[in-house]
Rosetta silent file (secondary structure, phi, psi, omega in degrees, C-alpha in Angstrom):
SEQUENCE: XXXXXXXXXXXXXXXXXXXXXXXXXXXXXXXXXXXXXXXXXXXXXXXXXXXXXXXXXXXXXXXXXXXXXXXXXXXXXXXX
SCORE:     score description
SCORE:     0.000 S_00000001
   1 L     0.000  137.165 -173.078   92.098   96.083  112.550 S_00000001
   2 L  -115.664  172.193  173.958   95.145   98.429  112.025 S_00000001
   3 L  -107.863  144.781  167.788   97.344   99.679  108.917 S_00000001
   4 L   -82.915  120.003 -175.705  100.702   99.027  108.862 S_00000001
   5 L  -123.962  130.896  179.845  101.948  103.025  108.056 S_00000001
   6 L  -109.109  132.750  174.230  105.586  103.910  107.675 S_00000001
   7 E   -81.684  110.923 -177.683  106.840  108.081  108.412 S_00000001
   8 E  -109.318  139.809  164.057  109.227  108.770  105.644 S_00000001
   9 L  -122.968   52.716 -111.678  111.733  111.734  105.796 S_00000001
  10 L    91.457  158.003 -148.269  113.425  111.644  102.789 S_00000001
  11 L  -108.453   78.220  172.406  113.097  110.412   99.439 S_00000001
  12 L  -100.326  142.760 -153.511  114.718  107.246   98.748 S_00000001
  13 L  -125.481   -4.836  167.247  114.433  106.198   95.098 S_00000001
  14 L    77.939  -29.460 -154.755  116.601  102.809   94.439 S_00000001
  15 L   113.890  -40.732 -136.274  116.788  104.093   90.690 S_00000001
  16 L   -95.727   10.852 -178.480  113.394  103.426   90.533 S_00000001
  17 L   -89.792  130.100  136.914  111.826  107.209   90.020 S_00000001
  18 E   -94.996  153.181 -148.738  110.253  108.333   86.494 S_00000001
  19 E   -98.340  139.483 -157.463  110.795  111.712   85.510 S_00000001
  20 L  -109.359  -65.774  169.713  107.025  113.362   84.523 S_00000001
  21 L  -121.429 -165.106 -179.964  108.456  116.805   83.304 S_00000001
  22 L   -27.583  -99.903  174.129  111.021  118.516   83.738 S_00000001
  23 L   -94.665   22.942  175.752  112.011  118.743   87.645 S_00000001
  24 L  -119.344  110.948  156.189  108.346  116.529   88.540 S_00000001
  25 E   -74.781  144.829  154.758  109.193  112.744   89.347 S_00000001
  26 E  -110.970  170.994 -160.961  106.911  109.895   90.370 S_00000001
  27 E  -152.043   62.409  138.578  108.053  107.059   92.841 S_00000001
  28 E   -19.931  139.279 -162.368  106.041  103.888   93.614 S_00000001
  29 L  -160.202  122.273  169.534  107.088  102.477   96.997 S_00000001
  30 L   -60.837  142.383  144.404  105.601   99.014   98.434 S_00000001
  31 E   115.285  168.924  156.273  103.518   99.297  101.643 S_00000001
  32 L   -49.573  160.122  173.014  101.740  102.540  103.428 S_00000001
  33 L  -154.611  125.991  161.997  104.215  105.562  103.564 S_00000001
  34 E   -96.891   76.989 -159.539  103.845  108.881  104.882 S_00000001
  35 E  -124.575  152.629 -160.041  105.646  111.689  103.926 S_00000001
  36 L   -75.014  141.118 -148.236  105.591  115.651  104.714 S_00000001
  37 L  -135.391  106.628  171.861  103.861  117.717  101.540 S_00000001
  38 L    68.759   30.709  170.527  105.939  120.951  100.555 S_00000001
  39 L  -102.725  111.375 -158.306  108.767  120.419  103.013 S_00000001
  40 L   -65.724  142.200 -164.854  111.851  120.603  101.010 S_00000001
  41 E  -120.653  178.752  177.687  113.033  116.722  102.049 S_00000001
  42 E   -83.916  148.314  157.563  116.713  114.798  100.880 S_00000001
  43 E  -108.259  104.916  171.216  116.470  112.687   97.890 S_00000001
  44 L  -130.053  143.062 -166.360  119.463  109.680   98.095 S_00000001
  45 L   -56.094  -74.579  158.735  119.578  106.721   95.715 S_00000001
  46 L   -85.964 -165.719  175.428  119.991  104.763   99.067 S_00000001
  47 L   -87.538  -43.099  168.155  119.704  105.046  102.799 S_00000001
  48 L   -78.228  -15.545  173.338  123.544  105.357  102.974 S_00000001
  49 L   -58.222  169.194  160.922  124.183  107.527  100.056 S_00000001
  50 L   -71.786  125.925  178.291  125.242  111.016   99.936 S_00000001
  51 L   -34.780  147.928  147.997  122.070  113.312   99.086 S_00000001
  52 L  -101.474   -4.982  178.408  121.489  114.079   95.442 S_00000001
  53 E   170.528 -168.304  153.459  119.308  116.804   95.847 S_00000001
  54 E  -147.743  164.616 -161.571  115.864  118.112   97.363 S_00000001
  55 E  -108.444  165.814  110.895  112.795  117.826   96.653 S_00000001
  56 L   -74.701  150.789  138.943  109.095  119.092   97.625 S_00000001
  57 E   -90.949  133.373 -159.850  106.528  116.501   97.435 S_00000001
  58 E  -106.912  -19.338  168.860  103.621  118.002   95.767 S_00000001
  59 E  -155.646  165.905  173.649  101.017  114.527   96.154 S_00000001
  60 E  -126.999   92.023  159.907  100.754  111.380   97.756 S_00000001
  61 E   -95.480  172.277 -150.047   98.916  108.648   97.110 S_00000001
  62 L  -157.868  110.153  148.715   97.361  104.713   98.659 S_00000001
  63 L  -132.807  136.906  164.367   96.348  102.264   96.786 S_00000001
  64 L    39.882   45.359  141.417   96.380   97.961   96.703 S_00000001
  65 L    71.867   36.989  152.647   99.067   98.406   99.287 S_00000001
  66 E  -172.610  133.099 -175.143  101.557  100.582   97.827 S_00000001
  67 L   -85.204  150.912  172.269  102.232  104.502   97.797 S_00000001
  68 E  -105.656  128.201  174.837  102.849  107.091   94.915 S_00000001
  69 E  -120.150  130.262  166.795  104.662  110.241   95.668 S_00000001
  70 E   -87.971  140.885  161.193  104.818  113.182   93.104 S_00000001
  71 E  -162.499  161.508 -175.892  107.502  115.377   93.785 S_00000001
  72 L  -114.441   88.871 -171.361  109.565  118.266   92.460 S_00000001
  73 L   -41.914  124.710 -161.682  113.229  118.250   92.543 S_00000001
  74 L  -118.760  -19.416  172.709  114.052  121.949   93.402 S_00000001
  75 E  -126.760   97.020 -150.775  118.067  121.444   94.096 S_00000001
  76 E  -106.003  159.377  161.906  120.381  118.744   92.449 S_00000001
  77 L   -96.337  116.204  156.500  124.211  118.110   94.475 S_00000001
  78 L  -105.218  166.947  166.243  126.558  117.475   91.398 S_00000001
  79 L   -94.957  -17.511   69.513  129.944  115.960   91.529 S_00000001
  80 L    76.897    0.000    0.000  131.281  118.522   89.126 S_00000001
């Protein structure tokens, strides 16, 4: 029997990120997910958005069918 596993390359967050400290965020995301650990990746609100920054992801976790990514915002894009 196989898992369904998705390859993520970037960090899309919906709105839906809480901020842990400072520049370290968590994410919940339904389903498996996979994403590269201490690669700086894009972070955009959507799939269509303009970046807002990047990130490293510093952990990943799988549980009851949906992943947690830690990660640490290392660049923000202002409009400013």
């Amino acid at each position: 029997m196989g898992m369904p596993l998705e390859l993520n390359t970037m960090i899309v967050t919906k709105g839906r990120e809480k901020r842990v400290e400072e520049n370290l965020f968590t994410l919940e995301k339904e389903g498996f997910r996979l994403y590269p650990i201490e690669i700086p990746v894009d972070v955009r609100k959507t799939i269509e958005s303009e970046s807002n920054g990047t990130a490293m992801i510093k952990k990943v976790e799988w549980q009851k069918n949906s992943t947690t990514i830690t990660y640490q915002l290392i660049s923000l894009n202002s409009t400013n």
